[in-house]
Steps between C-alpha positions, in 0.01 A plus 500: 500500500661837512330813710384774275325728753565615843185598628482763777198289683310180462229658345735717214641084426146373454392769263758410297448166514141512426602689190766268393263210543216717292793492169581103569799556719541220743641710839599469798551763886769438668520613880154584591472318834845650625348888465279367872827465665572893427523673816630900544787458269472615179491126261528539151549280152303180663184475232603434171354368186669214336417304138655278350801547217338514221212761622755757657539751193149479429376526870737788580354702272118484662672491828690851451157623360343370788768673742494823276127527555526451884733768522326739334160447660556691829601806302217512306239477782638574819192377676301269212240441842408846527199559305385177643494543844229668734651803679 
């Protein structure tokens, strides 16, 4: 199994999981029960994705899609809650 996505948070890992599973991709996160030992230092690179040899060029495409489309989110809609909300 090699790691094809370092995920930010658990939940970042499981999207991409859940989309690699949608397209037949058998995957794997790594690391999400050590993110509840995080105390006030900063912790980084412990959630990744993982698949297994033969799915890594095909998975690392959806998974920098995925990634591209988180990071692009917050600048598109600061506050995607707003209109939502009861002031």
């Amino acid at each position: 199994m090699r790691i094809i996505y370092r995920a930010e948070n658990i939940i970042d890992a499981n999207l991409v999981k859940g989309a690699l599973e949608t397209e037949g991709i058998n995957a794997f996160v790594s690391g999400a029960y050590l993110t509840g030992a995080m105390g006030e230092l900063p912790v980084s690179n412990l959630v990744s994705v993982m698949v297994s040899d033969s799915d890594v060029e095909r998975a690392s495409t959806i998974a920098h899609s995925i990634d591209a489309a988180l990071r692009q989110a917050p600048e598109d809609d600061p506050d995607p809650f707003a209109a939502t909300l009861p002031a």
